[in-house]
MDAnalysis code that builds the backbone (N, CA, C; Angstrom):
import MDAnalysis as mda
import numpy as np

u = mda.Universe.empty(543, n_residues=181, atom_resindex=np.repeat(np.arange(181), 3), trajectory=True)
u.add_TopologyAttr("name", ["N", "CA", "C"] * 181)
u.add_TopologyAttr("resid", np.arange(1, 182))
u.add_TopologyAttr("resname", ["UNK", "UNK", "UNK", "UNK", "UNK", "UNK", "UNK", "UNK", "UNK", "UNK", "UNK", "UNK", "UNK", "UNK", "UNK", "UNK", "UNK", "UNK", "UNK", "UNK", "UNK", "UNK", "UNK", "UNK", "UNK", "UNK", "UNK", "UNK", "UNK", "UNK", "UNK", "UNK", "UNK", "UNK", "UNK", "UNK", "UNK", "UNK", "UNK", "UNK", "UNK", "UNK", "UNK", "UNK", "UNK", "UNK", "UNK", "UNK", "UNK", "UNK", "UNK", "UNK", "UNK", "UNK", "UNK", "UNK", "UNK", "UNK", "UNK", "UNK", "UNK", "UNK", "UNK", "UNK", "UNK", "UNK", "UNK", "UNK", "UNK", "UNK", "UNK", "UNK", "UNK", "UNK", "UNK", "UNK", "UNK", "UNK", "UNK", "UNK", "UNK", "UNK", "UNK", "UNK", "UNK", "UNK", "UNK", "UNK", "UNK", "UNK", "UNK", "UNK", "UNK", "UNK", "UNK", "UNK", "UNK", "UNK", "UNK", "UNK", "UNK", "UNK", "UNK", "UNK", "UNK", "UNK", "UNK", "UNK", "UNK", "UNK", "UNK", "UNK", "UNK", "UNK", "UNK", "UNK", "UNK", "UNK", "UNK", "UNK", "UNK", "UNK", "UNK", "UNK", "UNK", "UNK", "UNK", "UNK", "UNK", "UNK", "UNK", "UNK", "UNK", "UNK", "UNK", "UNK", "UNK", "UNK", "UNK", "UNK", "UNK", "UNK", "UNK", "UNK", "UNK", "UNK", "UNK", "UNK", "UNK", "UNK", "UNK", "UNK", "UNK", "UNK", "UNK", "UNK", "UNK", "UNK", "UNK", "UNK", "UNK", "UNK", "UNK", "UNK", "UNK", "UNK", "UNK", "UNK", "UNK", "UNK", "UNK", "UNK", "UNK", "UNK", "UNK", "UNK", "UNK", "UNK", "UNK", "UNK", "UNK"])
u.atoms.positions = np.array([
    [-10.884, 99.176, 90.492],
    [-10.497, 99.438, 89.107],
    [-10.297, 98.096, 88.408],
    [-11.248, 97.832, 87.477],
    [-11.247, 96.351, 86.615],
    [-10.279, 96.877, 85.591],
    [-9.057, 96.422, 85.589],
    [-7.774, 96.959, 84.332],
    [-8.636, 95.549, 82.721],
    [-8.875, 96.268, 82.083],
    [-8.806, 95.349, 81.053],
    [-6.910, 95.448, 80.276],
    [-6.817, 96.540, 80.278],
    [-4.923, 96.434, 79.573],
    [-4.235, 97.535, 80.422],
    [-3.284, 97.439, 80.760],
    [-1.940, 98.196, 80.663],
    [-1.452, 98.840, 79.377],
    [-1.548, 99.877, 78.784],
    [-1.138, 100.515, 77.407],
    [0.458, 101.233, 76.897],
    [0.112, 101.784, 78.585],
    [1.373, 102.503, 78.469],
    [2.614, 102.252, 80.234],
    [3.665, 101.532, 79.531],
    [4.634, 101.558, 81.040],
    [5.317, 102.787, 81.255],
    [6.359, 102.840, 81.988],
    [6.977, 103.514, 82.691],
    [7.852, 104.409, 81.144],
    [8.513, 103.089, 80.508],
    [9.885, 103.293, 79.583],
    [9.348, 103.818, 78.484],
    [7.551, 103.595, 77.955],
    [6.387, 103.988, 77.255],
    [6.552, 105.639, 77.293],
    [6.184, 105.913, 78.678],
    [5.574, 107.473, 79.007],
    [7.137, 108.280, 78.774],
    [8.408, 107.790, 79.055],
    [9.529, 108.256, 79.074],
    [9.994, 108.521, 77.548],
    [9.627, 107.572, 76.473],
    [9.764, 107.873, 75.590],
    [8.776, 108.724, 74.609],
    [7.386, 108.400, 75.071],
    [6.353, 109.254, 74.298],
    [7.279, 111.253, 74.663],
    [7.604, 111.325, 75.641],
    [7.534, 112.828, 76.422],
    [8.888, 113.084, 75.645],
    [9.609, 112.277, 75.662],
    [10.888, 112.685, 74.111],
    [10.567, 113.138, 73.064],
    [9.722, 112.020, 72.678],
    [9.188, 112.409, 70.994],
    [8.169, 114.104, 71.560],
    [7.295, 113.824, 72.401],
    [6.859, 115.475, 72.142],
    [7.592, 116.277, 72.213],
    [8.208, 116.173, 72.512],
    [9.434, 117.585, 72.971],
    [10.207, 117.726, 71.434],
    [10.518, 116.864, 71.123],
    [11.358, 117.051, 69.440],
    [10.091, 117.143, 68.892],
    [8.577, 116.925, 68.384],
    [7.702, 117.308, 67.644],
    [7.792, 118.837, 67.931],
    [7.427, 119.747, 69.121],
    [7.602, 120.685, 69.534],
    [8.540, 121.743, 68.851],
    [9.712, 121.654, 69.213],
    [10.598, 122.059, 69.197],
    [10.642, 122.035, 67.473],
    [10.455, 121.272, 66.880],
    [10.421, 121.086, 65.209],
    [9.243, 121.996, 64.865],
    [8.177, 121.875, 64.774],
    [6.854, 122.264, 64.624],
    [7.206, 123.778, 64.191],
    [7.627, 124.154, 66.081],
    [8.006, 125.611, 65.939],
    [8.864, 126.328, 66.073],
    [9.957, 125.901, 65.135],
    [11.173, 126.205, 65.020],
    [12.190, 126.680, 66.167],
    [12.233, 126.034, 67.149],
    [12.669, 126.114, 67.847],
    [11.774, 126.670, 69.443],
    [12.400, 127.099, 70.354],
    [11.537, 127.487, 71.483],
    [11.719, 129.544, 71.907],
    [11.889, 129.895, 71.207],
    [11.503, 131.352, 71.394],
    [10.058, 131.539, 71.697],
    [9.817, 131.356, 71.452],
    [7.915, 131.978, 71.413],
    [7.209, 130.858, 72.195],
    [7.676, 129.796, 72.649],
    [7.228, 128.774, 73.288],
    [6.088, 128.814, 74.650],
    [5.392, 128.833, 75.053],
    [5.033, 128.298, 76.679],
    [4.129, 127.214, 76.561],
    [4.576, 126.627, 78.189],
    [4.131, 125.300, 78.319],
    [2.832, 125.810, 79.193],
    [1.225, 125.077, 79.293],
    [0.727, 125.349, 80.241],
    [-0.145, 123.977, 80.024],
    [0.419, 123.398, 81.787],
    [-0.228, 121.759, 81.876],
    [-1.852, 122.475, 82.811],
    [-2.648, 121.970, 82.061],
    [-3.764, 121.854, 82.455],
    [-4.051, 120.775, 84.507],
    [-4.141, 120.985, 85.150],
    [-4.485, 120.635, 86.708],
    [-5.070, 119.205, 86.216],
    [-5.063, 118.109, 86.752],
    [-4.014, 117.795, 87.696],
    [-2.739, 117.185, 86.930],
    [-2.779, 116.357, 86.378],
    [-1.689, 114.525, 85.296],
    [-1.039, 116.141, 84.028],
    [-1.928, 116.701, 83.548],
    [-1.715, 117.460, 82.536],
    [-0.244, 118.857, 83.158],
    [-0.297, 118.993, 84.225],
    [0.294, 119.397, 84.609],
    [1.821, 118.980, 85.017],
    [1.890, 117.162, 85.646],
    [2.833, 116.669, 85.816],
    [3.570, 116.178, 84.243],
    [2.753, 115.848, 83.517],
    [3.379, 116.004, 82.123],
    [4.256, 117.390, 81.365],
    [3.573, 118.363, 81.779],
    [4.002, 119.678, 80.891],
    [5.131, 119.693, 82.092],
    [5.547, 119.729, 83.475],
    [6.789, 119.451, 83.910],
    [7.929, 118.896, 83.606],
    [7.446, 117.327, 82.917],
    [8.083, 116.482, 82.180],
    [8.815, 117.029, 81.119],
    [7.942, 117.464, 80.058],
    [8.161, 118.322, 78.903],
    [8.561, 119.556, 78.952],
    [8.837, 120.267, 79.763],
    [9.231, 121.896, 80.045],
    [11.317, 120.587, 80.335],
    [11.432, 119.603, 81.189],
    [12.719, 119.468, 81.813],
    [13.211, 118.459, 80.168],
    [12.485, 117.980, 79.526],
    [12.994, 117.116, 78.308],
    [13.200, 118.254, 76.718],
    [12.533, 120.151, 77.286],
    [12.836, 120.548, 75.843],
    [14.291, 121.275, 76.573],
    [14.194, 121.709, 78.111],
    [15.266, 121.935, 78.570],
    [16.712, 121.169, 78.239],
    [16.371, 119.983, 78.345],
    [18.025, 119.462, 78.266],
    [18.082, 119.616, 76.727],
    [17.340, 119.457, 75.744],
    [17.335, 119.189, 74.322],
    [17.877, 121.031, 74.197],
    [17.700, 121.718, 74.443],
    [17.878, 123.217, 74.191],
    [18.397, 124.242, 74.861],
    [18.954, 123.279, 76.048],
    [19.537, 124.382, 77.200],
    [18.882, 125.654, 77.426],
    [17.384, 125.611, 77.503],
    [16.847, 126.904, 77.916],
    [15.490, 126.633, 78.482],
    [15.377, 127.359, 79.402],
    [14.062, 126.991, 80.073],
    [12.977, 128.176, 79.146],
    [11.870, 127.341, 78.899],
    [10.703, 128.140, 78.335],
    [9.756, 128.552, 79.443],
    [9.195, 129.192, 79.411],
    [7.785, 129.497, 80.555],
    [7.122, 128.445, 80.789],
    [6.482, 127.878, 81.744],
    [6.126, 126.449, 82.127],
    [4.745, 127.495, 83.246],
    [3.182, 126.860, 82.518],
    [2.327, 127.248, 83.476],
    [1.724, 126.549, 84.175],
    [0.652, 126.928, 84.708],
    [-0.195, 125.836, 85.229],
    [-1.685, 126.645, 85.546],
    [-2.791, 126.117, 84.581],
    [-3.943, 126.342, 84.421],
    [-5.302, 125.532, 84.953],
    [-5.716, 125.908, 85.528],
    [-6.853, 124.913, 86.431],
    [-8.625, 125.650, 86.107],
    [-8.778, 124.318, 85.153],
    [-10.597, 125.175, 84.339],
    [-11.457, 124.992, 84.815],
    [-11.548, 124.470, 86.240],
    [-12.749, 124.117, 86.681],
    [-14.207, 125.147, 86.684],
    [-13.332, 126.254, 86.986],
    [-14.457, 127.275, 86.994],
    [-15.072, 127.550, 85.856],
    [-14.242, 127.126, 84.452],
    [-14.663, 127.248, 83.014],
    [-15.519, 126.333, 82.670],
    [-15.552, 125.281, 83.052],
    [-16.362, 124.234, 82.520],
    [-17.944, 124.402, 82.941],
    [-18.566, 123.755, 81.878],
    [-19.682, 123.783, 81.001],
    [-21.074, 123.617, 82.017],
    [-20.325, 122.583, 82.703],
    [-20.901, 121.585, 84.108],
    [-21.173, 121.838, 85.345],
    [-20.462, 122.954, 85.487],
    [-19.759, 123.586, 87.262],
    [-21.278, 123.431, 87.794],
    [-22.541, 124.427, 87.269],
    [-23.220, 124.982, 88.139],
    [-24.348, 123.323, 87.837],
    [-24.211, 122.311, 87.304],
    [-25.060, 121.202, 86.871],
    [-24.350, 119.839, 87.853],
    [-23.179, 119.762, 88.539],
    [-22.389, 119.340, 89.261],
    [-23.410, 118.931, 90.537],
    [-23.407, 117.602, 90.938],
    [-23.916, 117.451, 92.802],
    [-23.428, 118.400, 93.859],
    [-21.971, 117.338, 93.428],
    [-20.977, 118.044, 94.450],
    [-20.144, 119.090, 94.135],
    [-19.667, 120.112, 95.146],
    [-19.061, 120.954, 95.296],
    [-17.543, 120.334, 94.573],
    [-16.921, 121.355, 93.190],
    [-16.033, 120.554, 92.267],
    [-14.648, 120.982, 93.504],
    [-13.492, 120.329, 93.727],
    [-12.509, 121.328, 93.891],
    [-11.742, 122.036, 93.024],
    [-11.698, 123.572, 93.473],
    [-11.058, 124.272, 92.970],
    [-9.611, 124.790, 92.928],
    [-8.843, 124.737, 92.476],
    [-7.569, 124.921, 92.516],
    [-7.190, 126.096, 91.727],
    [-5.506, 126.883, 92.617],
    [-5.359, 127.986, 91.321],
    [-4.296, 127.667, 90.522],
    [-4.943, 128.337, 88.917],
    [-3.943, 128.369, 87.831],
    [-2.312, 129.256, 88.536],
    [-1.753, 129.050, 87.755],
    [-0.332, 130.078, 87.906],
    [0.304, 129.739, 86.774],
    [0.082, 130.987, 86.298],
    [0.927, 131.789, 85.030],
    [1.182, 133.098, 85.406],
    [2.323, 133.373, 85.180],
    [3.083, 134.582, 86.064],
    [3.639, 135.310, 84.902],
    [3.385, 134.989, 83.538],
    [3.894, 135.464, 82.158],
    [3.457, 136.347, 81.650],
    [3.567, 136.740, 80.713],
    [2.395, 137.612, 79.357],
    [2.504, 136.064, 78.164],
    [1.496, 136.142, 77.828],
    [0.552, 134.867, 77.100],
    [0.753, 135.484, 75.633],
    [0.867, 136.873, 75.676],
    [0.082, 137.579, 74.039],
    [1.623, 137.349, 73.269],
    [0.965, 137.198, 71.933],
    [2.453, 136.732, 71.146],
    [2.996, 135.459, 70.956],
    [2.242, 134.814, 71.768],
    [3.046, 133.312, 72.483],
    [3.002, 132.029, 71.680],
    [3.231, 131.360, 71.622],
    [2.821, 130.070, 70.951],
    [2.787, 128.898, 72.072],
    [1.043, 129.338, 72.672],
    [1.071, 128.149, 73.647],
    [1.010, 126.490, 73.414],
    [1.584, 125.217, 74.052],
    [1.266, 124.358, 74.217],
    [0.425, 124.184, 75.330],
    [-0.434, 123.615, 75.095],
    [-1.817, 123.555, 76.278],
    [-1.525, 122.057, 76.252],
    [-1.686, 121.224, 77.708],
    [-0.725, 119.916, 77.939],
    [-1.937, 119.539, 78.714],
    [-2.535, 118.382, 78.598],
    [-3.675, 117.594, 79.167],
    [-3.805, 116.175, 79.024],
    [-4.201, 115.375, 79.845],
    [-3.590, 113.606, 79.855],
    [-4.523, 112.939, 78.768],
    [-5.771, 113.328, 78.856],
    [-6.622, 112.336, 77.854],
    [-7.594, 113.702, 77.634],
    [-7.619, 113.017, 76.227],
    [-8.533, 113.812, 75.453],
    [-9.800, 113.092, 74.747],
    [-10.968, 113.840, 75.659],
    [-12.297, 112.856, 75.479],
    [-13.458, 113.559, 74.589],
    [-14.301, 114.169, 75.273],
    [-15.295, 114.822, 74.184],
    [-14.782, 116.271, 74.194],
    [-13.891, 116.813, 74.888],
    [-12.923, 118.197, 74.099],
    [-13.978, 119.427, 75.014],
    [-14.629, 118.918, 75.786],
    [-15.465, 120.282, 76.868],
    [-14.695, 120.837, 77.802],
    [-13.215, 120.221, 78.071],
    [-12.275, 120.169, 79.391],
    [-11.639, 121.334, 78.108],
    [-10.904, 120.992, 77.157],
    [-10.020, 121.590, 76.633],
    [-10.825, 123.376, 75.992],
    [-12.051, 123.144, 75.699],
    [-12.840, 124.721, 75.337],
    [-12.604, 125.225, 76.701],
    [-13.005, 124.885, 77.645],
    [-12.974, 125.340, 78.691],
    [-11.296, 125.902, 79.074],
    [-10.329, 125.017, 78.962],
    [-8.986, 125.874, 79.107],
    [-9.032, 126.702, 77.512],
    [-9.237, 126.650, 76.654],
    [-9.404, 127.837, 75.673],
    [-9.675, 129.284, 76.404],
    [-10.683, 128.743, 76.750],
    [-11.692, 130.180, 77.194],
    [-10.816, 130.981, 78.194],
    [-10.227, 130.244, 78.979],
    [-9.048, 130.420, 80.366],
    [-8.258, 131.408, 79.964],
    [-7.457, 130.560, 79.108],
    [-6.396, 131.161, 78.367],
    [-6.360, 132.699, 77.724],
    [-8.156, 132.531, 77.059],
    [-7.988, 133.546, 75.942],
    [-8.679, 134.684, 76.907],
    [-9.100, 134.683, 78.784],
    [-9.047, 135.178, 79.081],
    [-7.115, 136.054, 79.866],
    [-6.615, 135.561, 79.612],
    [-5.433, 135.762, 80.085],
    [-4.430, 137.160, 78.776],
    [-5.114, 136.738, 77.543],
    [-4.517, 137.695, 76.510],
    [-4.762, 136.990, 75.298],
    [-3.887, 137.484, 74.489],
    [-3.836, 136.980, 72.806],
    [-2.874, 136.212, 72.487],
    [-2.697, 135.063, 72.569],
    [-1.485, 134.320, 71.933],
    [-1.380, 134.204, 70.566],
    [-0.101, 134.187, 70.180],
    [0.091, 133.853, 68.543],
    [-0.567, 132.754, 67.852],
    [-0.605, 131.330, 68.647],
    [-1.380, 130.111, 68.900],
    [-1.540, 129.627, 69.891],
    [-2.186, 128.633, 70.267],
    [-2.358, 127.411, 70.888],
    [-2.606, 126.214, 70.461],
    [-1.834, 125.601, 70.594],
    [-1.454, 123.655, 70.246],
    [-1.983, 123.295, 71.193],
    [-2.579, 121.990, 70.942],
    [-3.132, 121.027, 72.078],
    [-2.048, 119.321, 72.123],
    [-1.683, 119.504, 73.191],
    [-0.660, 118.127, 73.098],
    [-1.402, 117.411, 74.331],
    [-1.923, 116.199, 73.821],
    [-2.545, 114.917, 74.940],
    [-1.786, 113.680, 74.412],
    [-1.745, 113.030, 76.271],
    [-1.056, 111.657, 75.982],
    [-2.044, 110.734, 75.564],
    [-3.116, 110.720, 75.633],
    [-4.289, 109.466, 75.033],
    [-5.255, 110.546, 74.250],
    [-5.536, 109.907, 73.181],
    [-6.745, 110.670, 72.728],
    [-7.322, 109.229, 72.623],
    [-8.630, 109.181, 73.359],
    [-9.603, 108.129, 73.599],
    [-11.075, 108.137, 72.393],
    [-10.926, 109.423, 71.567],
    [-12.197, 109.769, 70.747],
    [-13.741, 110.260, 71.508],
    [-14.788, 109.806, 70.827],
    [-15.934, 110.140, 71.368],
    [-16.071, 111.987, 71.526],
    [-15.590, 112.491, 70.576],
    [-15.507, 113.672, 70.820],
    [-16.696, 114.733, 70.322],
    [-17.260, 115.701, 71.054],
    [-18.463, 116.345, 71.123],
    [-18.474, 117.332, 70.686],
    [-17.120, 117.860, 70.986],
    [-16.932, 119.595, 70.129],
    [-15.647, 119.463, 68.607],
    [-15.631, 120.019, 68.270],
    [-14.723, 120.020, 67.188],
    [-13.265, 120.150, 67.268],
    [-12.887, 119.433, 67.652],
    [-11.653, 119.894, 69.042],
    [-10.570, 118.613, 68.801],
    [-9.370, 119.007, 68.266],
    [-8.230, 117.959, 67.433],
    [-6.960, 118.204, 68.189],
    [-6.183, 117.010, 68.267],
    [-4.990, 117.425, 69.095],
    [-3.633, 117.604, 67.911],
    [-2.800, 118.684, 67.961],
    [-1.659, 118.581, 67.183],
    [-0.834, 117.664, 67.554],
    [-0.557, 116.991, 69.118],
    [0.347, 116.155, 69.831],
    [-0.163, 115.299, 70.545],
    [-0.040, 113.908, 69.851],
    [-1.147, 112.297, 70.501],
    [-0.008, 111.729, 71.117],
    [0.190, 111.233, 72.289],
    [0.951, 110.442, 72.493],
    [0.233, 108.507, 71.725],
    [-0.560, 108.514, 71.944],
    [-1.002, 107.307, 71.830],
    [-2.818, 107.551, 71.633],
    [-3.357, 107.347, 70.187],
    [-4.955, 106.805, 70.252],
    [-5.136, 105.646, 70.800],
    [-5.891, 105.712, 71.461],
    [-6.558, 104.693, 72.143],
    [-8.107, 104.781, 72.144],
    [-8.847, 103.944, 71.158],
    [-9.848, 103.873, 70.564],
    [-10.730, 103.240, 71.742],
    [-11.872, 103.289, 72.472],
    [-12.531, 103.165, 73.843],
    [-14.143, 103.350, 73.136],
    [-14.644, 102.368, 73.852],
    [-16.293, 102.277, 73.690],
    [-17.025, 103.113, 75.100],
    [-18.053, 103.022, 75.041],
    [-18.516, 103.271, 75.900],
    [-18.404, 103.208, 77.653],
    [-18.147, 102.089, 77.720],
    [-17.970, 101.168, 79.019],
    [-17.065, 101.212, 79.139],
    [-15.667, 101.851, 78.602],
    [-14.353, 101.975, 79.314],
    [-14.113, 103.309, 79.138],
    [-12.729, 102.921, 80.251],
    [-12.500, 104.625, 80.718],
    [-10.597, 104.309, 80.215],
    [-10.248, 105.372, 80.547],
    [-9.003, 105.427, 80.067],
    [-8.357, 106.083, 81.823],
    [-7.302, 105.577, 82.634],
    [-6.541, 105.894, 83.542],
    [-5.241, 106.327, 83.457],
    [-5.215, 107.438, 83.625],
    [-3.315, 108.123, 83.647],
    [-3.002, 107.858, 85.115],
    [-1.772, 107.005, 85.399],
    [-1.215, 107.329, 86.631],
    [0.424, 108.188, 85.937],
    [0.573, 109.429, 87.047],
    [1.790, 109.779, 87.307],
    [2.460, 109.250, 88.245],
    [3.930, 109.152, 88.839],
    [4.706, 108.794, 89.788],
    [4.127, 109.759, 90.625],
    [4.556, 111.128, 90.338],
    [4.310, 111.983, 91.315],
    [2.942, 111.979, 92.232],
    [1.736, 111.569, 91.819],
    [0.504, 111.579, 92.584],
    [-0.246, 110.306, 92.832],
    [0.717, 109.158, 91.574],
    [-0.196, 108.432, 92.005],
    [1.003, 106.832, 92.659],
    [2.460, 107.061, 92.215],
    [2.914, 106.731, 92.549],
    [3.749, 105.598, 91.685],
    [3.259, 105.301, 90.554],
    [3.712, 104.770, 89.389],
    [3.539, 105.554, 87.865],
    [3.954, 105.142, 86.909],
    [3.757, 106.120, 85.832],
    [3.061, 104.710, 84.773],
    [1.680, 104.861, 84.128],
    [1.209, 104.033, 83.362],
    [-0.118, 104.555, 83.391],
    [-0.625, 104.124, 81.890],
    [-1.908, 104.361, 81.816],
    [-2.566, 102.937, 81.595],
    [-3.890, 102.777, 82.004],
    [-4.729, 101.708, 81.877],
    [-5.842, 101.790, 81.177],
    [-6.519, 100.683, 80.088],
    [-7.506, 100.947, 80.057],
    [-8.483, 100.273, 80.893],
    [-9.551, 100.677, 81.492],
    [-10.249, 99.877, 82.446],
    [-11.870, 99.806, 82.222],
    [-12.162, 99.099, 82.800],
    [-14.002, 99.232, 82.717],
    [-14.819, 100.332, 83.731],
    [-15.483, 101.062, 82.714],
    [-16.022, 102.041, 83.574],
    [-16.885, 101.147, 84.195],
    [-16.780, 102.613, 85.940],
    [-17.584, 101.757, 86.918],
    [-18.762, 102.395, 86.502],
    [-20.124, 101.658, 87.124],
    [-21.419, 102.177, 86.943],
    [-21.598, 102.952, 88.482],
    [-22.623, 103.847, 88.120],
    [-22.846, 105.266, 88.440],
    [-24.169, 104.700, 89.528],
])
């Protein structure tokens, strides 16, 4: 991994996941109608984050999911290798809801149709918000986030890296040089 920058530290990601949680919580008047669902894998350890930061802000736990699109995406059957698959868990009713859909970087927006499609197989929600910690641009579908932690504007040749504590063992994002293929 060639790091061209470090963007985001530790005290960075701790404070971005504050501010979403009060955007949240403001947006939609509070958390009645709320659920969280972190998209597999970083998107997931975030919406954890954010399910325990609207908790202390509100003393109430909202529904907290976890959605995995692999099978949705665009690519599956155009793929070399065999993708891994993992399962979603949402144990809720969705219809009525005002989902936050929680994902680390937001690139050309084929990852996020694809949890659309997930979702809107699951029922009817009232909405769905899209909250990402990088929106990197280059985007292919028409596809906007209500919740940026940070734009981070990226050419071609770079990639954008989320580390979590939990998986990867530190919490920071990088921007780096994509490797060649």
């Amino acid at each position: 991994m060639n790091v061209k920058a470090k963007v985001i530290d530790d005290l960075g990601l701790k404070r971005i996941i504050t501010r979403f949680s009060h955007e949240i919580l403001e947006k939609n008047k509070g958390s009645n109608t709320l659920v969280l669902l972190g998209m597999r894998t970083r998107g997931e350890f975030l919406a954890k984050r954010i399910f325990s930061s609207i908790k202390e802000i509100e003393n109430i736990e909202i529904p907290l999911g976890i959605i995995d699109v692999t099978l949705y995406r665009d690519d599956f059957r155009t793929r070399l290798k065999q993708p891994e698959v993992s399962v979603s868990n949402i144990t809720f009713d969705i219809n009525d809801k005002d989902i936050i859909l929680v994902d680390d970087v937001l690139y050309t927006g084929r990852t996020v149709r694809s949890a659309l499609n997930a979702v809107m197989d699951l029922g009817r929600p009232n909405s769905i918000q899209l909250l990402v910690l990088i929106d990197r641009g280059h985007r292919e579908l028409p596809i906007r986030a209500d919740y940026v932690g940070k734009n981070i504007p990226t050419s071609n040749d770079e990639e954008i890296k989320v580390k979590m504590v939990e998986i990867d063992g530190e919490d920071a994002v990088y921007l780096i040089e994509a490797e060649e293929n």
